[in-house]
C-alpha positions as protocol buffer text, in pm:
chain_id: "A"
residue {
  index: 1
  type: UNK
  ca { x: 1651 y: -40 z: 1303 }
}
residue {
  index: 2
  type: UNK
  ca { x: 1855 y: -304 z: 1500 }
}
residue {
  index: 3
  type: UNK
  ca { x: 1621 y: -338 z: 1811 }
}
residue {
  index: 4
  type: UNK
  ca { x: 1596 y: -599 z: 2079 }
}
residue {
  index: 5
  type: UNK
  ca { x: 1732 y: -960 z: 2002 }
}
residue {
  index: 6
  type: UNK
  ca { x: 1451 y: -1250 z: 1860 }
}
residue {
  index: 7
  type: UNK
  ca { x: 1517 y: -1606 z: 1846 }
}
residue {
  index: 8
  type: UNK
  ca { x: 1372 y: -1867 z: 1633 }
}
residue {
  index: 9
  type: UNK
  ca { x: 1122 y: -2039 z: 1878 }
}
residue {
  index: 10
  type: UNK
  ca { x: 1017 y: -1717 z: 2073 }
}
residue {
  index: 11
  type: UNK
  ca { x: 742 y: -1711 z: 2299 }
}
residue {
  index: 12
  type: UNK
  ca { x: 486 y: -1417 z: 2301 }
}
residue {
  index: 13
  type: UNK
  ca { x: 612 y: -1100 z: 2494 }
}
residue {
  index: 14
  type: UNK
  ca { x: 496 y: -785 z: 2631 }
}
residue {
  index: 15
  type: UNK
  ca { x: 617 y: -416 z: 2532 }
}
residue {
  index: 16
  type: UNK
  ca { x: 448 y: -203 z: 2732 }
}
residue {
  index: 17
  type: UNK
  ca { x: 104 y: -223 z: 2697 }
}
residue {
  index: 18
  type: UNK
  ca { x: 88 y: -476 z: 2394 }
}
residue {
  index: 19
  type: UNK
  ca { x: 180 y: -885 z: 2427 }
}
residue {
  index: 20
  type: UNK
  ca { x: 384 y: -924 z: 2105 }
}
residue {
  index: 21
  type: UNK
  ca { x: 362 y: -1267 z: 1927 }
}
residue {
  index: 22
  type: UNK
  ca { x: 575 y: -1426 z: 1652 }
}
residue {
  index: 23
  type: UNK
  ca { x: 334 y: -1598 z: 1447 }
}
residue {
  index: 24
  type: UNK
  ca { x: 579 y: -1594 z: 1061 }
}
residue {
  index: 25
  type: UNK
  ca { x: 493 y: -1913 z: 896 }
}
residue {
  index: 26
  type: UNK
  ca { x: 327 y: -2031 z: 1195 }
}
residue {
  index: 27
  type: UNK
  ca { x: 6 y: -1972 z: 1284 }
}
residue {
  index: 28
  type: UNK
  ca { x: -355 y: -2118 z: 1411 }
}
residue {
  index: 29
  type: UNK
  ca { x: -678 y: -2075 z: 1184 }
}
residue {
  index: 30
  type: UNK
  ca { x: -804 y: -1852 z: 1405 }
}
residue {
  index: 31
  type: UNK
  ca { x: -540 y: -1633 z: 1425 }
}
residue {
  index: 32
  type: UNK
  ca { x: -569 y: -1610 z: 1066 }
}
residue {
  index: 33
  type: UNK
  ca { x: -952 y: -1517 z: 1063 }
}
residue {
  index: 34
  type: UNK
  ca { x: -875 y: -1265 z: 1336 }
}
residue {
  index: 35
  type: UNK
  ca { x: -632 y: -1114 z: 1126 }
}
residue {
  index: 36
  type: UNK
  ca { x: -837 y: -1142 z: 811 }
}
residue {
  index: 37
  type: UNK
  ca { x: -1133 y: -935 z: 1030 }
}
residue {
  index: 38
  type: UNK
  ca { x: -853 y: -721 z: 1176 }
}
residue {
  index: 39
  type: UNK
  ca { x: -765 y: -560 z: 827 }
}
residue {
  index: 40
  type: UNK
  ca { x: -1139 y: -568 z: 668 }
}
residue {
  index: 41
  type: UNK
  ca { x: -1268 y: -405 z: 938 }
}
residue {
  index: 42
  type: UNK
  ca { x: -1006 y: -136 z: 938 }
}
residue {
  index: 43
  type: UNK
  ca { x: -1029 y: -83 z: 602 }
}
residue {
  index: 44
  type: UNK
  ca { x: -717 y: -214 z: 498 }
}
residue {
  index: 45
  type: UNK
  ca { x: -732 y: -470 z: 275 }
}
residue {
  index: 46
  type: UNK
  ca { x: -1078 y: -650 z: 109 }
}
residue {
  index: 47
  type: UNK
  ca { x: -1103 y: -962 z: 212 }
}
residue {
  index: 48
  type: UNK
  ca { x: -955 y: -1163 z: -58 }
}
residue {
  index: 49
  type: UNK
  ca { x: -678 y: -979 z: -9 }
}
residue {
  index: 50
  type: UNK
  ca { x: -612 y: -981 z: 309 }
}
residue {
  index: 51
  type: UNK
  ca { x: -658 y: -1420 z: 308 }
}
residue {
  index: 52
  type: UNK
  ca { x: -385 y: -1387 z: 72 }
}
residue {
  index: 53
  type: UNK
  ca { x: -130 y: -1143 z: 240 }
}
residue {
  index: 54
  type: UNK
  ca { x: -193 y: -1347 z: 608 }
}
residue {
  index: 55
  type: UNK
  ca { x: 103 y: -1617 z: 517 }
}
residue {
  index: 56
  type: UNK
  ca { x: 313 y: -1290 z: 476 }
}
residue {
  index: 57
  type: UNK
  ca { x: 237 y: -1170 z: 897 }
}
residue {
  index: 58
  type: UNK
  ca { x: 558 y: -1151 z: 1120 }
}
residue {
  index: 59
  type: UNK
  ca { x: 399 y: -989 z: 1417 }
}
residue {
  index: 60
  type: UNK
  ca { x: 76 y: -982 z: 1583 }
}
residue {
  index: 61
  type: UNK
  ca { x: 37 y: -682 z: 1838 }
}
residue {
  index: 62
  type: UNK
  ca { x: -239 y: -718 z: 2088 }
}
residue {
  index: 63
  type: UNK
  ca { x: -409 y: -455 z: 2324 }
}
residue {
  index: 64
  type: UNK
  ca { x: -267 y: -666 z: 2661 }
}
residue {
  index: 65
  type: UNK
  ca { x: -329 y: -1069 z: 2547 }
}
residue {
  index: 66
  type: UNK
  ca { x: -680 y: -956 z: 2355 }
}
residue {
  index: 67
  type: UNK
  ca { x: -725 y: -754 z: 2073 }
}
residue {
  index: 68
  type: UNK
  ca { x: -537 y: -732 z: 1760 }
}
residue {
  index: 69
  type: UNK
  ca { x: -415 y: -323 z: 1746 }
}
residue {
  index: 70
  type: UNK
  ca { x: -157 y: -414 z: 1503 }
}
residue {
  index: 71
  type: UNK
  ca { x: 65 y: -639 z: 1274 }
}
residue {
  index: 72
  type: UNK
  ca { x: 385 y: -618 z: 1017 }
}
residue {
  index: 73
  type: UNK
  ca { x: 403 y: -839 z: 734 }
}
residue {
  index: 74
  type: UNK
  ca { x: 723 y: -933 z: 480 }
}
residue {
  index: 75
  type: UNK
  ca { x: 753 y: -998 z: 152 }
}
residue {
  index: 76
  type: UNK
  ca { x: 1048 y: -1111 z: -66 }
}
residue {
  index: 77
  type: UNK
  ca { x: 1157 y: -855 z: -345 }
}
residue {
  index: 78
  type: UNK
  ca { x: 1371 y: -785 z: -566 }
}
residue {
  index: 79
  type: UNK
  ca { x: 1561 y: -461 z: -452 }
}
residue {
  index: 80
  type: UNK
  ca { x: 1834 y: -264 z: -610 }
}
residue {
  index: 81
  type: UNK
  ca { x: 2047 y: -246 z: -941 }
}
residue {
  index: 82
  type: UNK
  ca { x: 2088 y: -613 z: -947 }
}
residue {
  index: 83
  type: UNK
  ca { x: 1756 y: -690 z: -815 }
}
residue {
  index: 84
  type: UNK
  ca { x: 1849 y: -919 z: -548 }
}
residue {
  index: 85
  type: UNK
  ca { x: 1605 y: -1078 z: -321 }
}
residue {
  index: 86
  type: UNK
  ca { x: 1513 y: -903 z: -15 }
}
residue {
  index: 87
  type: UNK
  ca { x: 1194 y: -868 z: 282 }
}
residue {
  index: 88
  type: UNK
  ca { x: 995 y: -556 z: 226 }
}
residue {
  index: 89
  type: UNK
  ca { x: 901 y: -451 z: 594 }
}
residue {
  index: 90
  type: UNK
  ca { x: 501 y: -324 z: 635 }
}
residue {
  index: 91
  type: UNK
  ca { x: 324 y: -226 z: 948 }
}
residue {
  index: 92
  type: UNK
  ca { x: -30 y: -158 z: 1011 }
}
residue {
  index: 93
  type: UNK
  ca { x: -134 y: 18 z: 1359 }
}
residue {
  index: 94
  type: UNK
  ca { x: -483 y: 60 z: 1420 }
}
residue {
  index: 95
  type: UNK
  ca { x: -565 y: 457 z: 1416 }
}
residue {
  index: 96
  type: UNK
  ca { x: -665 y: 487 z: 1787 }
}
residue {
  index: 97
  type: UNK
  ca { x: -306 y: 341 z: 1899 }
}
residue {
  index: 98
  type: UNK
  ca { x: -113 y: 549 z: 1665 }
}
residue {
  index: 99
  type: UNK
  ca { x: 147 y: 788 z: 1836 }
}
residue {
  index: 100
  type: UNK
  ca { x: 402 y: 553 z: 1941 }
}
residue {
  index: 101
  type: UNK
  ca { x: 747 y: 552 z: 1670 }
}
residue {
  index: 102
  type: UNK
  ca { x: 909 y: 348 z: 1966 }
}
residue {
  index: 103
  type: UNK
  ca { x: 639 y: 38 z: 1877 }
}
residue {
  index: 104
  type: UNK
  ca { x: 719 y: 108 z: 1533 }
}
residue {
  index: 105
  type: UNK
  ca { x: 1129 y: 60 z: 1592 }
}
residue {
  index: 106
  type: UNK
  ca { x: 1090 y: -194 z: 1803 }
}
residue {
  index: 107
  type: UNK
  ca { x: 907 y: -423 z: 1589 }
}
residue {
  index: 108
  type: UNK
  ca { x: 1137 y: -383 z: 1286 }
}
residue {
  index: 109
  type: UNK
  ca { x: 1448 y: -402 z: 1521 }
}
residue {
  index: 110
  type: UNK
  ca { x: 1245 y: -733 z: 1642 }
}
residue {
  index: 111
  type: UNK
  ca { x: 1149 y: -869 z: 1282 }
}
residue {
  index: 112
  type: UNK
  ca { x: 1519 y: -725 z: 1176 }
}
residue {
  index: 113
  type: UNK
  ca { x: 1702 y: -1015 z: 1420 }
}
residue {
  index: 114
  type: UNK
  ca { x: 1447 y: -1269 z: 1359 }
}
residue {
  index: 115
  type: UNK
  ca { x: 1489 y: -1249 z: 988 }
}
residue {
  index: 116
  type: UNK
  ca { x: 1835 y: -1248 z: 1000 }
}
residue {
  index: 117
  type: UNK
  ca { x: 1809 y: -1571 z: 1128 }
}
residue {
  index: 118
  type: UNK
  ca { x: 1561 y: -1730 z: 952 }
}
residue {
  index: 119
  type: UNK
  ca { x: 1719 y: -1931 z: 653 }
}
residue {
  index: 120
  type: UNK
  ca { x: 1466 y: -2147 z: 542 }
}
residue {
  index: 121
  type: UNK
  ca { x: 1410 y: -1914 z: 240 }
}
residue {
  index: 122
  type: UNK
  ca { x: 1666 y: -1981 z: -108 }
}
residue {
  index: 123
  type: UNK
  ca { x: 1786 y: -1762 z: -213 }
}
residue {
  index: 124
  type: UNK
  ca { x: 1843 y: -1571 z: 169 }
}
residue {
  index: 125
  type: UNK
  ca { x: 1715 y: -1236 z: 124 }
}
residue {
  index: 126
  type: UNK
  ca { x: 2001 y: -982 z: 139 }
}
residue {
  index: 127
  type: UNK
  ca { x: 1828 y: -760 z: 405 }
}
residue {
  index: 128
  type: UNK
  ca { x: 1544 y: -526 z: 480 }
}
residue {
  index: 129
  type: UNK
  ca { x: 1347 y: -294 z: 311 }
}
residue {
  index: 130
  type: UNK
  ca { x: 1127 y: 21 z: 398 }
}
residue {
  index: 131
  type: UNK
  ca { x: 895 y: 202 z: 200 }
}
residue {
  index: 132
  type: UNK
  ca { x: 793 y: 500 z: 435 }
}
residue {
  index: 133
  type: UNK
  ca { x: 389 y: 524 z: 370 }
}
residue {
  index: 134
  type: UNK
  ca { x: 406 y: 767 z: 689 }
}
residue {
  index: 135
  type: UNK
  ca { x: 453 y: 1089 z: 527 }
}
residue {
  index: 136
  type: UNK
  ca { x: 570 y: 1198 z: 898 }
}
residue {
  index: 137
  type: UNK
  ca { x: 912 y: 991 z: 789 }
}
residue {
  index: 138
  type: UNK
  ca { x: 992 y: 1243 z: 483 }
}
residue {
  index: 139
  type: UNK
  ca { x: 1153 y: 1504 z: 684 }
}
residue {
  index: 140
  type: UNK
  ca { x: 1497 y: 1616 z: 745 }
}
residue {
  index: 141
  type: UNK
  ca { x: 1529 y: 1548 z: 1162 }
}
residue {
  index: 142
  type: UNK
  ca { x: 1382 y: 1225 z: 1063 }
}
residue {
  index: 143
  type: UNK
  ca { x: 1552 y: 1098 z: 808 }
}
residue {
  index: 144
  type: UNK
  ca { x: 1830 y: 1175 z: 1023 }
}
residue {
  index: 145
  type: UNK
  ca { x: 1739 y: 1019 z: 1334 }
}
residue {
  index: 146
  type: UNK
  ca { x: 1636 y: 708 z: 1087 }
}
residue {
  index: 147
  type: UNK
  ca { x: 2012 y: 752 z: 965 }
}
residue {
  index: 148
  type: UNK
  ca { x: 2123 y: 716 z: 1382 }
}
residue {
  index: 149
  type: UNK
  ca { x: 2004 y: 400 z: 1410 }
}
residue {
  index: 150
  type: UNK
  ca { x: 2206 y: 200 z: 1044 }
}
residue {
  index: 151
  type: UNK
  ca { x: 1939 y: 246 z: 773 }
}
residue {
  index: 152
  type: UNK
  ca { x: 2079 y: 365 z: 411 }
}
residue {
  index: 153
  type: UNK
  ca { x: 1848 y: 592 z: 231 }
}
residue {
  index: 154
  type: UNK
  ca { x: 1793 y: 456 z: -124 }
}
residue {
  index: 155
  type: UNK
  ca { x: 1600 y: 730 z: -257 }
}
residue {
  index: 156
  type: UNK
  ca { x: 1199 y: 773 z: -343 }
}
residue {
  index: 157
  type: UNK
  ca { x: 957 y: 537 z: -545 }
}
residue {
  index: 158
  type: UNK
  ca { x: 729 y: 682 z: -833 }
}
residue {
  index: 159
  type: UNK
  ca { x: 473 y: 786 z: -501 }
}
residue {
  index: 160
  type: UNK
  ca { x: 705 y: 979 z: -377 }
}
residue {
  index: 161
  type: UNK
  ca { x: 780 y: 750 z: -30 }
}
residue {
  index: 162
  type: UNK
  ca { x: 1110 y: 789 z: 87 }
}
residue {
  index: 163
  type: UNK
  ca { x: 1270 y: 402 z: 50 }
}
residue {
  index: 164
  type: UNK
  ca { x: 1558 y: 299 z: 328 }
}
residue {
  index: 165
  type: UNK
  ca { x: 1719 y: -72 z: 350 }
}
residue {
  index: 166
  type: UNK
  ca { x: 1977 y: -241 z: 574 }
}
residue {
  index: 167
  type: UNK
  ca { x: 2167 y: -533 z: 491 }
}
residue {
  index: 168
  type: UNK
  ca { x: 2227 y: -868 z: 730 }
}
């Protein structure tokens, strides 16, 4: 999902109606409680939880410059026959500003370049991950248009969520 180019010291940005912030490995207590709230609230994560998945936050997506309506988070895996090391990509949009794939694309084309470029991680992760929670990703036009635009489809997990990676 190569999307718009991200450099190392970005600033915050706006798509649309959102300001977009890079915040990976990087971020202020508060943001931190905010995001902690953001997922208990939403019924996400419990709290413990959701302290301990923060450090894992790429993107913070905010209704104008206030509130949080969404974030992605990475983790490193092992993926494939050989297990290597790579990010597995999640995103959480609040329910009222679901609708909008184009958010969804951007950010991972977004985290996709910024990743790419990130090496202070050994061993470099080999690429990115997607476990499709959305079951509106499982059909055929879909899979197709996710085809379009350089994923690989790797096949399903034992829930039954289609699984797609690129490489760097």
């Amino acid at each position: 999902m190569k999307g718009g180019m991200a450099s190392m010291s970005e600033e915050p940005f706006r798509w649309k109606d959102y300001t977009v912030e890079n915040v990976y490995r990087r971020m202020s207590e508060q943001t931190r409680d905010e995001i902690v709230r953001f997922w208990v609230e939403n019924r996400v994560l419990p709290p413990r939880i959701a302290a301990r998945r923060v450090p894992q936050i790429v993107y913070v997506i905010r209704v104008g410059g206030g509130d949080i309506m969404g974030v992605n988070t990475v983790y490193i895996s092992g993926f494939g026959d050989n297990r290597e090391p790579y990010y597995f990509f999640r995103m959480f949009i609040r329910p009222d500003r679901r609708g909008s794939f184009g958010l969804m694309k951007f950010i991972a084309g977004r985290t996709y370049h910024f990743l790419k470029e990130y090496h202070d991680v050994d061993p470099m992760p080999k690429g990115i991950v997607y476990v499709m929670e959305n079951r509106k990703f499982h059909g055929g036009g879909m899979k197709r248009w996710i085809e379009r635009y350089g994923l690989c489809y790797y096949g399903k997990n034992e829930r039954g969520q289609d699984i797609w990676y690129e490489q760097f």
